[in-house]
Backbone and ligand atoms as CSV (ligand in chain L), in Angstrom:
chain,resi,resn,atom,element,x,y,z
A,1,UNK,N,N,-5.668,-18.900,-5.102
A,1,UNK,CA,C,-5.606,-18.844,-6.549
A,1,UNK,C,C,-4.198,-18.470,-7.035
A,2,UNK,N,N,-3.933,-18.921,-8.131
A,2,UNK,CA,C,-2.554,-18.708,-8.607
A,2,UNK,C,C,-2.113,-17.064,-9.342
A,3,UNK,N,N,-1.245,-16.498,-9.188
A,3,UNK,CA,C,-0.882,-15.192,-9.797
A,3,UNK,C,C,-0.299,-15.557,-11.522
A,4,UNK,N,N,-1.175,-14.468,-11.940
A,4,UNK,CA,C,-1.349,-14.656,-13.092
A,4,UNK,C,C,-0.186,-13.176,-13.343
A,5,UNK,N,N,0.883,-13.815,-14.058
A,5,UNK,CA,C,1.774,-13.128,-14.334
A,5,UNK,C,C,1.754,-12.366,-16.140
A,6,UNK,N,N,2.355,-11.390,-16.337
A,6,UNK,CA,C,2.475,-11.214,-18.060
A,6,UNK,C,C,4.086,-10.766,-18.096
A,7,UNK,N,N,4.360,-11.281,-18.525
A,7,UNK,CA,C,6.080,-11.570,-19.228
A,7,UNK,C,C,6.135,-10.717,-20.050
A,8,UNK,N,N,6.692,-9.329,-20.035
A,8,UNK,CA,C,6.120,-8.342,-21.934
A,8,UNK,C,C,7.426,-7.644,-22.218
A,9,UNK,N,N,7.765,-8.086,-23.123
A,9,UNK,CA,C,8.741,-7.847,-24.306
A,9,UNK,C,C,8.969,-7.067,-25.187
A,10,UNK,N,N,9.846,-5.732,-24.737
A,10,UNK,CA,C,9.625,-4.744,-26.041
A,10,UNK,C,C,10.211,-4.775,-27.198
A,11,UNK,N,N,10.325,-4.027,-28.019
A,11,UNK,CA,C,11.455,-3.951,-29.284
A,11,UNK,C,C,12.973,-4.593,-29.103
A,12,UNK,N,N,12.910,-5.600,-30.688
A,12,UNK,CA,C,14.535,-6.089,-30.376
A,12,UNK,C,C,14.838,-7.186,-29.497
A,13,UNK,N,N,13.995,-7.044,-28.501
A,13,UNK,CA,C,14.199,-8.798,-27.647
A,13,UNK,C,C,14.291,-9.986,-28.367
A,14,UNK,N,N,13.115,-9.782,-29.257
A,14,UNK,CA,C,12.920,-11.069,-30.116
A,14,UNK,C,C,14.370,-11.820,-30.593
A,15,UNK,N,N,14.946,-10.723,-30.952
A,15,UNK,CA,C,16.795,-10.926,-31.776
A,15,UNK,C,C,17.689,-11.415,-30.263
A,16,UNK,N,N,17.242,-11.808,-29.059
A,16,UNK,CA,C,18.326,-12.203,-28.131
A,16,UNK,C,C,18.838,-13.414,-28.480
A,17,UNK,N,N,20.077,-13.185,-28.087
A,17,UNK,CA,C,21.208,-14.729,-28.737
A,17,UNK,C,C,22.354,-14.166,-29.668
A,18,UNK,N,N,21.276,-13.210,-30.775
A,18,UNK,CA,C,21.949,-13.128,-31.750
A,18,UNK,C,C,22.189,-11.213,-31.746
A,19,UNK,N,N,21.829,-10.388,-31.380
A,19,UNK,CA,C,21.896,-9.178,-30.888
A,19,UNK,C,C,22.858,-8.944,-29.774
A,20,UNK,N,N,23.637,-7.997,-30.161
A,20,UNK,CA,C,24.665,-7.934,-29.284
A,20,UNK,C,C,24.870,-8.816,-28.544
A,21,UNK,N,N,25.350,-9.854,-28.491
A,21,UNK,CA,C,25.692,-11.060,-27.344
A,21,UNK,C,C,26.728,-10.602,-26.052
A,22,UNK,N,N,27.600,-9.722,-26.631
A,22,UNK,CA,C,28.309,-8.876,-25.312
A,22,UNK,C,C,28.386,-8.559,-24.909
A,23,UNK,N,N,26.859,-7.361,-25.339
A,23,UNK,CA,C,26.047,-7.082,-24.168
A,23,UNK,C,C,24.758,-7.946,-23.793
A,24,UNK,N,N,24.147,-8.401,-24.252
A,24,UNK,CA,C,22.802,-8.924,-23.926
A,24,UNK,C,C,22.748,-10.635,-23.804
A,25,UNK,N,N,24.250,-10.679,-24.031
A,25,UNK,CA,C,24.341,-12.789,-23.518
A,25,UNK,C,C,23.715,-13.478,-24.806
A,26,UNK,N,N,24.594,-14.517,-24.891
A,26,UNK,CA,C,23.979,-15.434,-25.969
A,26,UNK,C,C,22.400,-16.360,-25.718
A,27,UNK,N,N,22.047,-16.439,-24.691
A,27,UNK,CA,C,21.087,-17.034,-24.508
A,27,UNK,C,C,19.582,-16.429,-25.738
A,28,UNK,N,N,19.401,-17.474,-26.196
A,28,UNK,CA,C,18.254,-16.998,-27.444
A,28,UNK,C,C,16.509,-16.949,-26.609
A,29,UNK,N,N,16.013,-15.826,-27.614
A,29,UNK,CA,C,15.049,-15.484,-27.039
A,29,UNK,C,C,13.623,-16.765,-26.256
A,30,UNK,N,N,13.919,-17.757,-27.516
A,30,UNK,CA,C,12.757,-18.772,-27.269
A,30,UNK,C,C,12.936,-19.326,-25.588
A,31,UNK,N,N,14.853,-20.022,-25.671
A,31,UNK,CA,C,15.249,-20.257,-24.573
A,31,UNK,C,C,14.714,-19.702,-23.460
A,32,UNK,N,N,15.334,-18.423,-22.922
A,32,UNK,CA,C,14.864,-17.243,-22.422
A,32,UNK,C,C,13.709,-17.171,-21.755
A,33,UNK,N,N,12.528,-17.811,-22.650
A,33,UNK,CA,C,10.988,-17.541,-22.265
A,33,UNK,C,C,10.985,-18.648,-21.982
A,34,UNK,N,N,11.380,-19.994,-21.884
A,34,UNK,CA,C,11.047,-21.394,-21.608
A,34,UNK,C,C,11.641,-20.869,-20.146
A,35,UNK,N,N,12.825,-20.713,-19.812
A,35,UNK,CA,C,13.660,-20.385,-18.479
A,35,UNK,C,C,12.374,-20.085,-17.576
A,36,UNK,N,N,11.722,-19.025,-17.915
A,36,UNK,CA,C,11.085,-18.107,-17.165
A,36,UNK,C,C,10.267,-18.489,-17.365
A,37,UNK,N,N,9.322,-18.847,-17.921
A,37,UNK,CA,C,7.966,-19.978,-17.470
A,37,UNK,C,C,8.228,-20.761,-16.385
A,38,UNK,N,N,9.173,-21.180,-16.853
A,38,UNK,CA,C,9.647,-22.866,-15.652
A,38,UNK,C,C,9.833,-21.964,-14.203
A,39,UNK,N,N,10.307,-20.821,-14.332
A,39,UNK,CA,C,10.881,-20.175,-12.941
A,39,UNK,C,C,9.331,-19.877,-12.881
A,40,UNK,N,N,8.907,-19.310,-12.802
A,40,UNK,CA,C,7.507,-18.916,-12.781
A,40,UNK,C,C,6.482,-19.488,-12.122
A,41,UNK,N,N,6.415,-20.833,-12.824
A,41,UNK,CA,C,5.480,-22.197,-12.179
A,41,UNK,C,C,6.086,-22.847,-11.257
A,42,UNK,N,N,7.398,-22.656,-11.139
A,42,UNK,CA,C,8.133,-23.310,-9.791
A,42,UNK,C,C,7.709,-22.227,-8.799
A,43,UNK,N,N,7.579,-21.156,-9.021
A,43,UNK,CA,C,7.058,-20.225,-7.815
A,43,UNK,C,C,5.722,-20.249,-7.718
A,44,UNK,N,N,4.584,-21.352,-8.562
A,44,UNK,CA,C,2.728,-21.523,-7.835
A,44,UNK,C,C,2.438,-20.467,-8.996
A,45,UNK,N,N,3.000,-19.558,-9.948
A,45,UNK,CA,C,2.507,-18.525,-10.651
A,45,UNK,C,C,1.889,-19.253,-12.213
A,46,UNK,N,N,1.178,-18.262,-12.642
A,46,UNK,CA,C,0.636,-18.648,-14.044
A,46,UNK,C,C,1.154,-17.742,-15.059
A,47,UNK,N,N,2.598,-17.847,-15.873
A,47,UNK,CA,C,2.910,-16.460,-16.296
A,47,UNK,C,C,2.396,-17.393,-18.318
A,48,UNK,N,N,2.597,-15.608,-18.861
A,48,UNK,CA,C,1.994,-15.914,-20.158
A,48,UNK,C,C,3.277,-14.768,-20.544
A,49,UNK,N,N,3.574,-14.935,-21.714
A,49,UNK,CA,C,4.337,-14.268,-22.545
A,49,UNK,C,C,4.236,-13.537,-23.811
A,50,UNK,N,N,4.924,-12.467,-23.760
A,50,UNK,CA,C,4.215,-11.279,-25.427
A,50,UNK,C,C,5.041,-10.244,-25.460
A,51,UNK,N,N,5.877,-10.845,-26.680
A,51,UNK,CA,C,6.624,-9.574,-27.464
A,51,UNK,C,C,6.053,-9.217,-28.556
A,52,UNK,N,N,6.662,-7.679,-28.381
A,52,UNK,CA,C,6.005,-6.853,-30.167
A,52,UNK,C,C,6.970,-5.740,-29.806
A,53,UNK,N,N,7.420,-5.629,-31.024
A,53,UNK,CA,C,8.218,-4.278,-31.762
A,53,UNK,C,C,7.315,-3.107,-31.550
A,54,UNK,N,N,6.184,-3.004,-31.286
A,54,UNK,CA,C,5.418,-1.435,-31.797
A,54,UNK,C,C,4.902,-1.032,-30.457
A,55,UNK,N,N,4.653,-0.006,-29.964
A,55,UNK,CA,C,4.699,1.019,-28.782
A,55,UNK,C,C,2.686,0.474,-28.682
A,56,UNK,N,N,2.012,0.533,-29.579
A,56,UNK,CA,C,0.734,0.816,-29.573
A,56,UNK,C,C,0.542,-0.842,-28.805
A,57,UNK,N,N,1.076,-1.720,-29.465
A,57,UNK,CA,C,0.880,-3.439,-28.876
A,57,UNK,C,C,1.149,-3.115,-27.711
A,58,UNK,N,N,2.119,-2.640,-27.158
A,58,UNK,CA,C,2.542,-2.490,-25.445
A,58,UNK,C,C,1.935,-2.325,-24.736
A,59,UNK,N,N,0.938,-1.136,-25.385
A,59,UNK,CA,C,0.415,-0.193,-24.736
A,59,UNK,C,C,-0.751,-1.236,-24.527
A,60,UNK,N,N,-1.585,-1.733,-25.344
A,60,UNK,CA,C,-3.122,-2.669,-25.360
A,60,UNK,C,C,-2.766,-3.389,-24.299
A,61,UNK,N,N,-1.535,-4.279,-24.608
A,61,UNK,CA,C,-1.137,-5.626,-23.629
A,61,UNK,C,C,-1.098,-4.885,-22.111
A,62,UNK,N,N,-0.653,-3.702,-22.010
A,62,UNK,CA,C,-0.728,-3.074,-20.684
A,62,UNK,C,C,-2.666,-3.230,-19.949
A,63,UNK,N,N,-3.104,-2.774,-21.189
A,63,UNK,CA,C,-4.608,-2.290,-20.689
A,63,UNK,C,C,-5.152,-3.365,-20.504
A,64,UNK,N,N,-5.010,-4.808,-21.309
A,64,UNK,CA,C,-5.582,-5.940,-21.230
A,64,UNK,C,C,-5.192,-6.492,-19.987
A,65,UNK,N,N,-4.260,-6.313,-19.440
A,65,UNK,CA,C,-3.433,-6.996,-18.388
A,65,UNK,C,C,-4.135,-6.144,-17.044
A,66,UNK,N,N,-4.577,-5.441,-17.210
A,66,UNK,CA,C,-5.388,-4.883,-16.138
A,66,UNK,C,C,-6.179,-5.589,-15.227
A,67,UNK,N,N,-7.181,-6.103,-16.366
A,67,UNK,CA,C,-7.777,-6.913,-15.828
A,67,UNK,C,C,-7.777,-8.621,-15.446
A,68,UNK,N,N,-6.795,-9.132,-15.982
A,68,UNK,CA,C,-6.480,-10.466,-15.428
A,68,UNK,C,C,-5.607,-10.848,-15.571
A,69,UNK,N,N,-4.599,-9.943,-14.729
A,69,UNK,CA,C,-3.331,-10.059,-14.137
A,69,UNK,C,C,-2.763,-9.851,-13.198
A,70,UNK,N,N,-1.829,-10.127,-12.559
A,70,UNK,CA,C,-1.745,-10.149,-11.294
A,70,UNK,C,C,-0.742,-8.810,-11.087
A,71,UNK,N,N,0.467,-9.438,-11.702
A,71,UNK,CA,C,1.674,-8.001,-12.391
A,71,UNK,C,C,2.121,-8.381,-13.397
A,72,UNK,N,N,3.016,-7.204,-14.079
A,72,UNK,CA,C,3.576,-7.416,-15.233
A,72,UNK,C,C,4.848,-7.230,-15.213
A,73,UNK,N,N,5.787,-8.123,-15.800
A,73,UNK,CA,C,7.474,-7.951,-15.685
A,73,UNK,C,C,7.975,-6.885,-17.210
A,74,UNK,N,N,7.996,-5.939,-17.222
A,74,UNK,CA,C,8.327,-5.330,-18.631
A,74,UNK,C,C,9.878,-5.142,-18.639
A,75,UNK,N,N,10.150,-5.320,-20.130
A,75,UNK,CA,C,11.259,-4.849,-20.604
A,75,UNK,C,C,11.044,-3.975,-21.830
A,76,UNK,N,N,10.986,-3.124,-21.605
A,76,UNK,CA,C,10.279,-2.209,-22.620
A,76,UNK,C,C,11.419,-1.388,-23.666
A,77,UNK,N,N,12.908,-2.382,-23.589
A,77,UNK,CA,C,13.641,-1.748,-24.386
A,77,UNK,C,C,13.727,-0.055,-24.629
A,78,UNK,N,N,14.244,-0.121,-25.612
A,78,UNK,CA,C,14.466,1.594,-26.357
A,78,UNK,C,C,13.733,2.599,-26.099
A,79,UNK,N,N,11.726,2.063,-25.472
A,79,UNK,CA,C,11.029,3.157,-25.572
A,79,UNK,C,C,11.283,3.288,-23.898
A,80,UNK,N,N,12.118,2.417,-22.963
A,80,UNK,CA,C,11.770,2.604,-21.642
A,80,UNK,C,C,12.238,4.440,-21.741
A,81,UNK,N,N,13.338,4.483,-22.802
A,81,UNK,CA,C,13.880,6.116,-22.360
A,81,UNK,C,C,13.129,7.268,-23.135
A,82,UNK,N,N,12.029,6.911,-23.799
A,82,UNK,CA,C,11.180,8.363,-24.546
A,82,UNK,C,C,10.312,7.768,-24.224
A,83,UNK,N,N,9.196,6.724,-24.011
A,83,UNK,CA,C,7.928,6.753,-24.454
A,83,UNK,C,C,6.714,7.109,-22.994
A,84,UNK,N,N,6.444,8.420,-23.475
A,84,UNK,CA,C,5.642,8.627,-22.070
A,84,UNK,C,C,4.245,7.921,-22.293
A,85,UNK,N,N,3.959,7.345,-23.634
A,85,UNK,CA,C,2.863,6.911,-24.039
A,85,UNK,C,C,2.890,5.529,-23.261
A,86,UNK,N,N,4.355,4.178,-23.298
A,86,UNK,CA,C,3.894,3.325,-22.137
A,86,UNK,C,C,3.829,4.065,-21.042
A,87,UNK,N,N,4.530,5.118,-20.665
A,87,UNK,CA,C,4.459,5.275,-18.974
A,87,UNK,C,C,3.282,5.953,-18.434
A,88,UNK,N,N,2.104,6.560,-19.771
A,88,UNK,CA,C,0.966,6.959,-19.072
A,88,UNK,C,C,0.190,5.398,-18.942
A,89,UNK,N,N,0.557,4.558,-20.008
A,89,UNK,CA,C,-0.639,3.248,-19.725
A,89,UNK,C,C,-0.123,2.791,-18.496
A,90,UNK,N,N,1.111,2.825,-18.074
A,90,UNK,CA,C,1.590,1.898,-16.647
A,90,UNK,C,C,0.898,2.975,-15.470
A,91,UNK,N,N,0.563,4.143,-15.917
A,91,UNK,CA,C,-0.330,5.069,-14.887
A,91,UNK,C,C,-1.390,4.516,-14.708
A,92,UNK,N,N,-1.738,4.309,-15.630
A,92,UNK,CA,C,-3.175,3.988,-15.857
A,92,UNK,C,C,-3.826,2.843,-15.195
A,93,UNK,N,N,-2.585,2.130,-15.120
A,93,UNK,CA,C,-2.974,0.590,-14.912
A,93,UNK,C,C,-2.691,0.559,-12.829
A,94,UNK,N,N,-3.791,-0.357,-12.276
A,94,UNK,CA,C,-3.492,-0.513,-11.099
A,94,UNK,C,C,-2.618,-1.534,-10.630
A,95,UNK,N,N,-2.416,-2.394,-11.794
A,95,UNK,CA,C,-1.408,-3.440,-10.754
A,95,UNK,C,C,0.259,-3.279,-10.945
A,96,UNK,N,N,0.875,-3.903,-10.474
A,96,UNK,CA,C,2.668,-3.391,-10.096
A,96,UNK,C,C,3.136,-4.163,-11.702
A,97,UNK,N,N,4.090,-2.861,-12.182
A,97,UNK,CA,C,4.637,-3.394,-13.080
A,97,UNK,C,C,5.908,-3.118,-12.836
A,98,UNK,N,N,7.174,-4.283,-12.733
A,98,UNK,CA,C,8.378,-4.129,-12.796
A,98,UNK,C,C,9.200,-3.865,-13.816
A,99,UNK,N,N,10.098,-2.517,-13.816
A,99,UNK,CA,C,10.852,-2.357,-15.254
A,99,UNK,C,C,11.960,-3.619,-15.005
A,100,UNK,N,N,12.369,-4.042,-15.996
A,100,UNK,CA,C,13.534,-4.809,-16.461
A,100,UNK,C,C,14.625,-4.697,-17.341
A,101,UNK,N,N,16.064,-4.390,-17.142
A,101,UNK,CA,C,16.848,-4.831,-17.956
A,101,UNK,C,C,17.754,-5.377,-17.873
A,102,UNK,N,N,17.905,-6.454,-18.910
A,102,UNK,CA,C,19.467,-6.693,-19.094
A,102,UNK,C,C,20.775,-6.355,-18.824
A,103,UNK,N,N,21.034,-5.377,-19.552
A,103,UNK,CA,C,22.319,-4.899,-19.581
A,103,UNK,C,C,21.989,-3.920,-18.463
A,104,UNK,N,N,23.077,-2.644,-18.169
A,104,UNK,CA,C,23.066,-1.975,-16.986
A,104,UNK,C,C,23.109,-0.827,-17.536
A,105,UNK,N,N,21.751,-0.235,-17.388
A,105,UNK,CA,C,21.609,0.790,-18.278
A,105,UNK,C,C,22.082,1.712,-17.896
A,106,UNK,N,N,22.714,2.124,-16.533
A,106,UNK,CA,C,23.349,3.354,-15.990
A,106,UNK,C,C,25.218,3.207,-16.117
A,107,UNK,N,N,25.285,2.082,-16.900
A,107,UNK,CA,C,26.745,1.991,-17.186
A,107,UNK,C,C,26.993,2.116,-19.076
A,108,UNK,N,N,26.121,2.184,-19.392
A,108,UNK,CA,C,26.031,2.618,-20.912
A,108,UNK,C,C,26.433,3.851,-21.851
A,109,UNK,N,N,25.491,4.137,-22.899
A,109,UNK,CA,C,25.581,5.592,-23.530
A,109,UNK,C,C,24.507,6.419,-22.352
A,110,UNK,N,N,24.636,7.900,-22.623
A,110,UNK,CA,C,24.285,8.372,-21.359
A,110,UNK,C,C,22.413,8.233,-21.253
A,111,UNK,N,N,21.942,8.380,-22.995
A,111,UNK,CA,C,20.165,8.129,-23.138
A,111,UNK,C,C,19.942,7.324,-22.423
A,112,UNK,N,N,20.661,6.281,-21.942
A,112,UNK,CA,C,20.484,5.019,-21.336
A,112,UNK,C,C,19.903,4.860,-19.730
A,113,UNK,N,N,20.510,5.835,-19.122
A,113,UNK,CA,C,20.428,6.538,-17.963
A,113,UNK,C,C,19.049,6.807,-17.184
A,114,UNK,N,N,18.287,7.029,-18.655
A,114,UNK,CA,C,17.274,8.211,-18.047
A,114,UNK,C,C,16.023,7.145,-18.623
A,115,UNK,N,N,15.057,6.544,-17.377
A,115,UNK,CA,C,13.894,5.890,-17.664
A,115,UNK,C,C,12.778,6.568,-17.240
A,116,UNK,N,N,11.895,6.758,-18.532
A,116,UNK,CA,C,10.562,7.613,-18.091
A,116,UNK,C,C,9.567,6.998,-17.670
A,117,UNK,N,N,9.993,5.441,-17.653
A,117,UNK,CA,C,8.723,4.529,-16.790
A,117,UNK,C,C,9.460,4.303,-15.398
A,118,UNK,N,N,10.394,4.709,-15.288
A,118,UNK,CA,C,10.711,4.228,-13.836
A,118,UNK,C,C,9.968,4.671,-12.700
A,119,UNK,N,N,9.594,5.830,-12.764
A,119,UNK,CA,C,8.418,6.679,-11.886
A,119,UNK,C,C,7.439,5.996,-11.804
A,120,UNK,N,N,6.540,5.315,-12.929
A,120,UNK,CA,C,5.487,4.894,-12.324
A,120,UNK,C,C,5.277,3.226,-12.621
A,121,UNK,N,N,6.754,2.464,-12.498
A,121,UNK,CA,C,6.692,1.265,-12.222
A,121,UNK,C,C,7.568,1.157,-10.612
A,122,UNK,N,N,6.718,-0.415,-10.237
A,122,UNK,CA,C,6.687,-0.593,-8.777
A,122,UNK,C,C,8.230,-0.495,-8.301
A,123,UNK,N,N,9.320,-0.753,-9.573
A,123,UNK,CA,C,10.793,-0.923,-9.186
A,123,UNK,C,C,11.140,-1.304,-10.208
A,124,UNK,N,N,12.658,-1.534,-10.188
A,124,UNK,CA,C,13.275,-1.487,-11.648
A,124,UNK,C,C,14.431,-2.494,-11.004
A,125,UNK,N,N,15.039,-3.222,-12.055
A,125,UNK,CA,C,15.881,-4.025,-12.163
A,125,UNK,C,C,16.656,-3.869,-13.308
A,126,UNK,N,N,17.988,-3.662,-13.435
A,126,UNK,CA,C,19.069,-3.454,-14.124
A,126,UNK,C,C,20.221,-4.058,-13.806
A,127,UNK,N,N,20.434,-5.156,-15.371
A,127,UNK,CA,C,22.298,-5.170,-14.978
A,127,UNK,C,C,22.464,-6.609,-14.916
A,128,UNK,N,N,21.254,-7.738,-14.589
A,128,UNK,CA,C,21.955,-8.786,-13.927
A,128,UNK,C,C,21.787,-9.727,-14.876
A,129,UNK,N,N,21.756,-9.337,-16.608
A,129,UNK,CA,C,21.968,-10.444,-17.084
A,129,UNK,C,C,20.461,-10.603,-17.627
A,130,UNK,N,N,20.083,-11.888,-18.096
A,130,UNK,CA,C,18.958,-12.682,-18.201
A,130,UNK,C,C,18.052,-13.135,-16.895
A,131,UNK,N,N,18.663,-12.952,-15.894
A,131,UNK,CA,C,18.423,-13.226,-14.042
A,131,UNK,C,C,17.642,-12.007,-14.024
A,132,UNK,N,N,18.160,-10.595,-14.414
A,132,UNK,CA,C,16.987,-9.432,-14.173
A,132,UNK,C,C,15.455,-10.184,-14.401
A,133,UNK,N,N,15.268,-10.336,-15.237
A,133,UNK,CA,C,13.727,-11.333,-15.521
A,133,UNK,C,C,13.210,-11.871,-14.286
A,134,UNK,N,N,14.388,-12.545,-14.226
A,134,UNK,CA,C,14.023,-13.791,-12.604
A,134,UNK,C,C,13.869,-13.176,-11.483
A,135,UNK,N,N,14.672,-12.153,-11.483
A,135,UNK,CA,C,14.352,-11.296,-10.175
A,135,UNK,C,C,13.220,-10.590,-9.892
A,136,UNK,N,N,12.548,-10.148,-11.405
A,136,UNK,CA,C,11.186,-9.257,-11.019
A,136,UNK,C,C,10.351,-10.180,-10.712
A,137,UNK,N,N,10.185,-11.345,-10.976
A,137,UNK,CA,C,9.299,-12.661,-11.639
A,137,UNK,C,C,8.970,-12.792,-9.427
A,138,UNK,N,N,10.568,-12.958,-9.397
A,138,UNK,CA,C,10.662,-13.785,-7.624
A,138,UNK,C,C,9.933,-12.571,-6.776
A,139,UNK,N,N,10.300,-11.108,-7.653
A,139,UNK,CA,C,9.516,-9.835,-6.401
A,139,UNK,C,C,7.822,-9.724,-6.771
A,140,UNK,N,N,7.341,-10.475,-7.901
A,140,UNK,CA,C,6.105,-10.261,-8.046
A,140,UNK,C,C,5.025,-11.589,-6.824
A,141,UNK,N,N,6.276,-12.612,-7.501
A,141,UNK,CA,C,5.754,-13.751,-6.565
A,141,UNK,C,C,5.882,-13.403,-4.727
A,142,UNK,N,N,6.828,-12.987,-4.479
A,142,UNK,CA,C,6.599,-12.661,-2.834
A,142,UNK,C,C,5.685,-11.434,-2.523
A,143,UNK,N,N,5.114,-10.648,-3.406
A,143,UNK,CA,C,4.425,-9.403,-3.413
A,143,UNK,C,C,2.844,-9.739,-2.587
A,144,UNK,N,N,2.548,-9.388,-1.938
A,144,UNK,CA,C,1.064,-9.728,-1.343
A,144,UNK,C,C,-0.290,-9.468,-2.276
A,145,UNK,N,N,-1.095,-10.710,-2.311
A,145,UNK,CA,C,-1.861,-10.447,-3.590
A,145,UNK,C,C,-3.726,-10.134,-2.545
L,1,LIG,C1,C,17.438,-3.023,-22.597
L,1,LIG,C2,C,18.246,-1.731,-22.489
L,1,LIG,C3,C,17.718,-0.689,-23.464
L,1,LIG,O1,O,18.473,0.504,-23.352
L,1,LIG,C4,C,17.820,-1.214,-24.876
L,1,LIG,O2,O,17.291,-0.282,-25.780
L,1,LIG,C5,C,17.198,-2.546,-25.048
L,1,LIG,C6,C,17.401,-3.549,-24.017
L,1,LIG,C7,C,18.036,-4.139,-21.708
L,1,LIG,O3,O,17.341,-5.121,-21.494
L,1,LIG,O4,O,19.179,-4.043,-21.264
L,1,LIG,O5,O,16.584,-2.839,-26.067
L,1,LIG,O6,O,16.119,-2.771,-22.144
């Protein structure tokens, strides 16, 4: 059976292209999610995609994804560094969720540094661009299901 992936998008992604491009690359968000579908289904996977601005959407899409999903690739933006509210749902939840970012968050302002989901996601990816995506996408797909 195919791995059913969730693609999840926190605050501010939506604005990629046009949001800081010098840090976060011109590539626009729609783009972005077409990329990573296509990478996705070239790896046998079934991924689905969902951004939202608000901590509480994250949080549902976490709980929903529980059950018919395989893993989840998050980029959970701004709240990756305060919100213990996603990092109790990524407790909560049994399957591997990979943090993701863009830019390199340990080369930034110093808040940047400090991720309170990193503890209880399967691994983290930082730094490589729009490719961070691709990379969690390729570690979910070689992951034993
Ligand atoms: C980000 C890094 C975060 O610090 C920031 O708040 C974002 C994007 C990244 O992808 O590099 O919104 O998660």
């Amino acid at each position: 059976m195919k791995k059913k992936i969730l693609i999840l998008h926190g605050p501010n992604l939506n604005l990629l292209g046009e949001r800081e491009p010098g840090i976060y690359g011109t590539t626009d968000f729609e783009s972005l999610n077409w990329q990573l579908m296509d990478y996705a289904i070239s790896l046998d996977m079934e991924p689905q995609v969902y951004q939202s601005n608000s901590e509480g959407d994250i949080i549902d899409k976490l709980h929903e994804a529980r059950k018919e999903y395989f893993g989840v690739v998050l980029n959970a933006g701004a709240y990756t560094h305060y919100s213990y509210a996603i990092a109790d749902a990524i407790k909560a939840i049994k399957i591997p969720v990979i943090e993701v970012h863009i830019s390199n968050v340990f080369a930034r302002d110093a808040f940047r540094a400090n991720s309170v989901i990193a503890p209880v996601c399967r691994g983290s990816i930082s730094g490589f661009g729009t490719l961070s995506y691709k990379l969690a996408i390729h570690a979910l797909a070689e992951m034993p299901s």
